[in-house]
Phi, psi and omega in degrees: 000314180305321167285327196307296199291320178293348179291313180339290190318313193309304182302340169305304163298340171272323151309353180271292172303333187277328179276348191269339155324297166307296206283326162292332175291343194269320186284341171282320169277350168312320209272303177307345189269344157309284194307324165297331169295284130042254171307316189316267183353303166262011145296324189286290193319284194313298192302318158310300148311020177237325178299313183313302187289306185290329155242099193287144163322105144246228198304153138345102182220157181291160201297346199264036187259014185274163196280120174305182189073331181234074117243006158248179206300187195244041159287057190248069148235010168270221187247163152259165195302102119240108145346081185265148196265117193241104157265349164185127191082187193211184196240111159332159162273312216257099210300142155308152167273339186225106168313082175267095158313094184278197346002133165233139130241197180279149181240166158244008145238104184102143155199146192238353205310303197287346183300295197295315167297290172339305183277340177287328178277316172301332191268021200224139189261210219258336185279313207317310191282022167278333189260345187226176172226180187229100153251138162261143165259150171215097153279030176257166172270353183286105185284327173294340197267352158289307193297333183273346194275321176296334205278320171302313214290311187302300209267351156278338202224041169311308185286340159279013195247317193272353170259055188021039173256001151220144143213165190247118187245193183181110151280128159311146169319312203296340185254018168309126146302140175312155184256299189251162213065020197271217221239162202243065177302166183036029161064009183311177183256134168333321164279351152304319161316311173269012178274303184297300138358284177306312154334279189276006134271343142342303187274321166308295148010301205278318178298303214283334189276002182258007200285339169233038189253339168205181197286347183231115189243140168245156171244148186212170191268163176275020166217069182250090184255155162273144171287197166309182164003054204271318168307322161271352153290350199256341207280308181311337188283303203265321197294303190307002172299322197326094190131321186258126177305104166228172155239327181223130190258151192225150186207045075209172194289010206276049177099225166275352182289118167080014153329100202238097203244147162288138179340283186326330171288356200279258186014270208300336177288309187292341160304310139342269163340271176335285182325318193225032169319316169276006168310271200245165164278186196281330174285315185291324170329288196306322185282323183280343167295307190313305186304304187308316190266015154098359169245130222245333205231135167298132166259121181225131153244183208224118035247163194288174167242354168197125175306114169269141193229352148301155198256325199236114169293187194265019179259056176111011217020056153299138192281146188219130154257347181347135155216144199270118193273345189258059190267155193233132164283009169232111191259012149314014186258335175290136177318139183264317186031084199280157205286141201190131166255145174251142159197171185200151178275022179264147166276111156335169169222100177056244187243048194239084211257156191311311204317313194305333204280331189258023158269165180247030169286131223259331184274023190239161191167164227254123194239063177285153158291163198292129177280191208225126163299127211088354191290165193235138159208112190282127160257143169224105202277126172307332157236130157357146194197128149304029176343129191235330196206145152197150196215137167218150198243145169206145179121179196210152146275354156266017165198070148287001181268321166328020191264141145308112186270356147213116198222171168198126209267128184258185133216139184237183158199168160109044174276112202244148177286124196208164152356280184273044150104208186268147182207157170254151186276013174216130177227142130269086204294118214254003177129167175248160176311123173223135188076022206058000153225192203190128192209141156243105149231170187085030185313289174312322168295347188274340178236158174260024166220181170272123184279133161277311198240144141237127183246148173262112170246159186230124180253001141203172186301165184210124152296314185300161178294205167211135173259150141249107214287311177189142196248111216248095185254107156245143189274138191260177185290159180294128172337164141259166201290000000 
């Protein structure tokens, strides 16, 4: 009996010990799944006052009308949830280089879209439309006036849908934020208010489905025309870049138009959007993101690359007359400017640094106190260039007098390491200024090299200052062997 009871005894305690494992595991997860509850909760609790301000009480609308992205995690470099409608084409596997991205609605006067597609494919040759895709977004809710608008765009551009260089898309109403009753900043009238509203989830809708289709997006409006190669001036543009911190490159000065972001930005810009769709309008939207993202002064460059071409907005058909004066229709005119350090012995004026004369950056430029005959200003190329054209412009229209008044354009090679730094030892003078400027082309038949240096001498002294508004370089093509 006595063994009987110590086994006994045993099996009791080894059932104690087998339980207490188990009871710690059931209370620990009982305790993270409180804390999960919990969090839930006061994640729902935070967010909500932020749903509240960001979508204000209007009419009764169903609960799944909150604006997508913010009941989901605070991720704002993904994508958001929606479900898009493909009314025409499909999105290739293979990434692109360049995105152009359209919004449309119903006008009540006027519709330019297809006007506005034509040109972006015509003004573009056979490698460029190798490089890009077209999304439209119809963003309208008139479902009829989508289906007839898609059945023209399928029969004019039937040979581009199928070689995955357009599609037409549609986010459904349902994935909509309320439109009405929202809060009437700068005192607008309510339907400006939900037009504008509206606008920019549109234009978010259209950034999130396009964040992965190529390495670059532009954005442009549905009444647009283009220049000429705009794609290979955009290459030129962004290669001169190489290096330099941006967020958004603007190619005109219009509105929504000619807008140019790395892919990777579209997320947090359509989130953006979203967040603060009734704030403001879309464009004013765009400067505090730029500013938020660490770029403080606009890059614009000049000549523009792309034309408003409408009579009528899309607001109310209200007359738009707008024209961007500095569009050029052959932007085959933009500067090749191969990567080149600059510097001169002229005293600088403040920050209107040498650097500034070989952008093509349409406010920036080279600003000096009055120079001296012999004084300089060298571009020095980091590789040796085939020079085919070069122009340099000085003066301002508000400081025309600020022109070189006696100049002389060199180009040199034979680059040696010296005191003040690397410099070449052989110039050839290619002409002199007249009027403040100076263009030389065929620069490579005039000479027998490859240019290292192109230098500016001032052949004799000025009291006026001196601008050098742009120092303007292209290159040919390579000899052949």
């Amino acid at each position: 009996w006595l063994r009987f009871h110590s086994h006994h005894i045993k099996m009791r305690c080894f059932r104690k010990r087998a339980t207490i494992p188990v009871l710690v595991f059931l209370i620990t997860f009982l305790l993270f799944f409180n804390l999960y509850m919990d969090n839930e909760y006061v994640l729902e609790a935070e967010k909500r006052p932020l749903g509240e301000t960001l979508l204000p009480p209007g009419p009764p609308g169903p609960p799944e009308r909150d604006v997508p992205g913010l009941r989901e995690p605070a991720n704002f470099s993904g994508s958001i949830n929606v479900t898009y409608r493909y009314l025409a084409g499909l999105p290739l596997n293979r990434r692109k280089f360049l995105t152009i991205g359209l919004s449309s609605v119903k006008r009540r006067k006027g519709n330019y879209l297809i006007e506005t597609i034509k040109s972006i494919f015509d003004q573009s040759s056979y490698e460029e439309l190798q490089q890009m895709v077209v999304v439209v977004h119809l963003a309208d809710f008139d479902l009829a006036w989508c289906d007839h608008l898609v059945q023209e765009i399928s029969r004019r551009f039937a040979h581009h849908i199928l070689a995955g260089r357009l599609l037409v898309i549609q986010a459904p109403e349902e994935y909509y934020p309320p439109l009405d009753g929202l809060k009437r900043n700068f005192n607008d009238p309510d339907d400006r208010v939900r037009f504008r509203s509206k606008q920019n989830v549109d234009y978010a809708f259209l950034l999130n489905f396009c964040a992965e289709l190529s390495d670059f997006y532009m954005m442009l409006e549905d009444d647009v025309r283009c220049s000429r190669n705009f794609l290979t001036s955009l290459k030129k543009v962004i290669s001169s870049r190489e290096g330099s911190y941006w967020v958004m490159l603007e190619f005109s000065k219009l509105g929504y138009i000619g807008k140019l972001y790395r892919s990777g930005d579209l997320p947090r810009l359509a989130r953006f959007l979203l967040l603060f769709y009734q704030e403001m309008p879309c464009d004013w939207l765009l400067l505090h993101f730029r500013g938020l993202l660490a770029q403080k002064d606009v890059i614009r460059f000049r000549p523009s690359l792309f034309q408003h071409m409408g009579y009528y907005s899309s607001y109310n058909g209200a007359e738009n007359k707008l024209q961007d004066d500095d569009f050029e229709e052959d932007s085959a005119d933009v500067p090749d400017n191969p990567p080149a350090r600059l510097h001169t012995n002229i005293h600088v004026f403040e920050s209107y640094d040498v650097g500034r004369a070989y952008s093509s950056v349409a406010e920036e430029y080279f600003w000096g106190k009055p120079p001296f005959t012999g004084d300089f200003l060298v571009v020095i190329f980091n590789k040796s260039a085939r020079i085919s054209r070069i122009r340099v412009v000085t003066g301002s229209d508000d400081r025309q007098s600020d022109v070189l008044r006696r100049g002389a354009l060199e180009v040199g090679r034979r680059l040696t390491e010296s005191r003040q730094g690397q410099q070449c030892t052989s110039y050839i003078t290619l002409g002199e200024f007249k009027d403040g400027r100076i263009e030389v082309h065929n620069v490579h038949h005039k000479i027998g090299f490859e240019v290292q240096c192109v230098r500016i001498v001032v052949t004799a002294s000025q009291e006026d200052w001196l601008i050098v508004r742009t120092v303007s370089v292209w290159t040919a093509q390579p000899s052949p062997l």
